[in-house]
Structures are given as C-alpha cells and as structure tokens.
C-alpha positions, 0 to 999 in steps of 0.5 A: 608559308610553305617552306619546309628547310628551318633555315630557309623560312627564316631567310624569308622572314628576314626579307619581311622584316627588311621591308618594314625598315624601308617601309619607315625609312619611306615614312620619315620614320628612321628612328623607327627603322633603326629601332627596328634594325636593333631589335631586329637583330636581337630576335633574327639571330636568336632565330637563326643561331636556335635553327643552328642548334636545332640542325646540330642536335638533330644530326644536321637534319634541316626539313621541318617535316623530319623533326616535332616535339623537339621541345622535350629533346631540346627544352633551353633551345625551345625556350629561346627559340619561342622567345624569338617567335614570340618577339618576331611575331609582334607579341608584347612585351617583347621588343618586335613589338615595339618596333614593328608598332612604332612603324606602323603608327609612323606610317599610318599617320602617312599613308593608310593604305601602306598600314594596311600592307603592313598589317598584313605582312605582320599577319603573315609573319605570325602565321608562318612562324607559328607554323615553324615554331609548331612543326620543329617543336610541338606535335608528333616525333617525327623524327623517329620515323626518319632514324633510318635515313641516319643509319650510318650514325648508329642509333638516331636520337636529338638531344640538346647542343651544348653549352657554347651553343646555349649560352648566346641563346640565353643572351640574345632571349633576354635582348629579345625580351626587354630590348624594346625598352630603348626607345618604348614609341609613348615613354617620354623617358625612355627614348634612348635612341631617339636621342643618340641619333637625334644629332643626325636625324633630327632635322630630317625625321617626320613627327606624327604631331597631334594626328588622328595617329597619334592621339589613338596611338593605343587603338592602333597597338591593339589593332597590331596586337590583334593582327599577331594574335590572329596570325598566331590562332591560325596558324595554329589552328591549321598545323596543331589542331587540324581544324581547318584544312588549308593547301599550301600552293606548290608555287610558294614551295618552289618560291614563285618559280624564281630561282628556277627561272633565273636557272633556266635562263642561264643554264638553258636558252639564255646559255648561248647569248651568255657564250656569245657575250663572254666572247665580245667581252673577251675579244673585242672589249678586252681586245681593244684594250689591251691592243692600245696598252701593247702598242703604246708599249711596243713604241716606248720599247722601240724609243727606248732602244735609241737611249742605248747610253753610248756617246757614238751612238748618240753622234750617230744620229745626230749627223743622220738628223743633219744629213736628213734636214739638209736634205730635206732643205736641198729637195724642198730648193730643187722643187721650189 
C-alpha cells in the first residue's frame, strides 16, 4: 500500500494471492486453489506483462510517482491493465472473482475467523491496486514534470508499445475476463475443472454439504463483493478525490525494514561470524573430507606401484614374503 516501484506492488500482490491458495489448500478446498492458480496467472501476468509495457513507453521509467494520465498516451495498455485490476480486485464477472469467492465460502464453511482475514486481505488488494491503477493511469501527467531526468534521450514523451507488446495483453484480458466460467462455484454445468481433477482429488477434497455456507452461498458473494467495492471507493477517495487524507507509514515504504534487516545481518555485524564459518566449512569440513579421499588415494597409489607386471618383480616378493613368514616362525620358536 505504500510502494512506489509499478513492479514491485505487483510482486507484492503475488505473495496475497499466494496465501489465499494456501488458504484453501488448508480448507480441503483444492479445486479452489487451483482454480485460483489459473485464473491467477491469467490477470497477474497480464498485471506484470501491462507494467512491462507501461516501463517500455515510458522510457523504462518504474516510479509510479513519475507517470499519471498514461491512459491517453497508452489507451490498449490501460484497458488491458484495468481489466487485470478489475479481475484481481475481485470484481464480477471477472474470473478473480470467482476464484477468490469460491475460497472464501470453502473457508468460511471451516474456519469464520480465517474468512475474516481473507476478507481483509481482499480489502487490501482493492485498495492497493486501485492506488496503482490511479497514479500510473488517471490523474496529472506527472511525468512532464520529470522530462528533464531523460535529457539525454532527446524530447521525453510516453506512447504506446507496439504490437508484439499489445497482442498478449489482449489475449491474456479476454482470459482474465471470462476464464472464470471454468469452474463458476454454483453452475452444476460448468465445472470443468472440478472434473479433470476429480480422478485425483476427489477422495480427499472437503464439501461444504448443506452448511449455513452453502445454503447462503449468495450473501457471502455479496459480502466479498462489497469488500472489493469498498477497497476500491477508498482508494479512490484517498489518490483521485483527496477527500480523505491518509499517511502512508515509511515502515511499509521500506517493507517492515526486512530486506534491511537481512542487509545488515549480513553486511554489518553478522559479517564476522559469517567469515568465521565460511572458514570451518572451508577447512575443517571440507578438510576432513578431502583428507580421507587423499589418503585413501595415496595408499591405492602405493598398492598399485606393487602391480608393476613384471614376473621378477612378482618372484621378488614372493621370496621376501617366505623369508618374513619363516622368520616370523623361527623368532616366534625361539621366544616360545
């Protein structure tokens, strides 16, 4: 909710979207997750594939804070983008909503309290993606204010990505549009899915039966539905109208500190132990290893000098051999 990099809110978004696929594998549900790794990838490479497009025309430029009103510049690639927003965001008819919704009635139906913090995460989504969708394509041209930074490529001005660009992102809208009609959560038809998996997950997949989940199956959607909605008129509210003013904490700008935190650990204080530990790996681990392999090498190298392939070399030591054994057995007579 406080990024600024176009790609780094989507890889973000991809982690959300990750839990509510645990989220039904936990439930029983997983029909539902898959359902949701499909449809998933339908509207998140769209996502990622439209920010490509948009960093393409915009001279590979990433901070959200440098672009607005893209959508006049870029309409093919505004459209597509929206139709991904609309579709991660939980929107109906597009196929994130049926996803998303079909795991949350599964987990309703196990846990209220887990449906709660999916609801919230779905909130977020909205929000955040709303905010996205708000600063790289609808309000002030931001970017004019940034030409200079692209001095040295002449005359800054976005424009669209060419064709090779845009025709995946027409593809993958028109998937992100109806690929929920796959597996539609109440449709005794169509549940395509349900079926190609059911060889493999039939046994083990959780049913909601006749449940307080399942005979209002259609509240719940609304619920989700509203959730979106609300997420959505926040969002806006906060980035297009201003009429609400909201503090984005540095904490969540900087990620909760945690790629600092391991940077620290292992450029700062933990830098020591970590030398310290490449040097026992190094010397001692790998030096008792390879110690054993030399010298059960150098052995085998002294053993095989004996097999020279010479018969007076082999007489040799045969005469040495009965020489040692007799007089092992005259000195083992004498002490006896």
């Amino acid at each position: 909710v406080a990024q600024n990099d176009i790609k780094k809110v989507l890889a973000y978004s991809t982690v959300s979207q990750l839990g509510f696929m645990f989220l039904a594998i936990g439930s029983g549900a997983y029909v539902a997750a898959i359902f949701h790794m499909v449809t998933h990838a339908f509207f998140k490479a769209l996502l990622f594939l439209g920010s490509g497009s948009v960093i393409h025309g915009m001279h590979h430029e990433q901070d959200m804070r440098k672009m607005g009103a893209l959508r006049k510049v870029m309409p093919i690639t505004g459209f597509t983008f929206i139709v991904g927003w609309l579709a991660i965001a939980g929107v109906p008819p597009f196929a994130g909503f049926w996803s998303k919704d079909e795991i949350l009635l599964y987990v309703y139906a196990n846990n209220p309290v887990l449906y709660v913090v999916g609801l919230l995460t779905a909130l977020l989504t909205a929000y955040y993606m709303t905010r996205q969708v708000i600063m790289v394509f609808y309000g002030k041209a931001r970017w004019q204010d940034h030409s200079d930074d692209h001095g040295a490529h002449g005359e800054f001005t976005p424009h669209e990505s060419p064709k090779v660009m845009l025709v995946p992102l027409l593809v993958l809208s028109v998937l992100s549009i109806v690929g929920g009609a796959m597996q539609l959560p109440f449709s005794k038809k169509l549940h395509f899915l349900e079926h190609w998996l059911a060889p493999v997950v039939e046994e083990s997949e959780a049913h909601i039966g006749e449940t307080w989940a399942y005979q209002n199956k259609y509240l719940l959607l609304a619920v989700a539905v509203i959730v979106a909605l609300t997420g959505i008129a926040i969002s806006i509210a906060v980035y297009a109208k201003s009429k609400i003013k909201i503090v984005e904490p540095k904490i969540l700008e900087q990620a909760w500190y945690y790629d600092a935190t391991i940077s620290r650990i292992v450029g700062g204080s933990g830098a020591a132990s970590f030398r310290l530990l490449a040097w026992v790996d190094a010397n001692i681990v790998d030096g008792i290893v390879n110690g054993v392999g030399e010298s059960i090498r150098g052995v085998a190298g002294s053993v095989r000098r004996v097999q020279s392939g010479f018969v007076r070399t082999y007489a040799l030591l045969i005469s040495l051999g009965t020489v040692l054994i007799l007089a092992w057995f005259l000195l083992r007579g004498v002490l006896l």
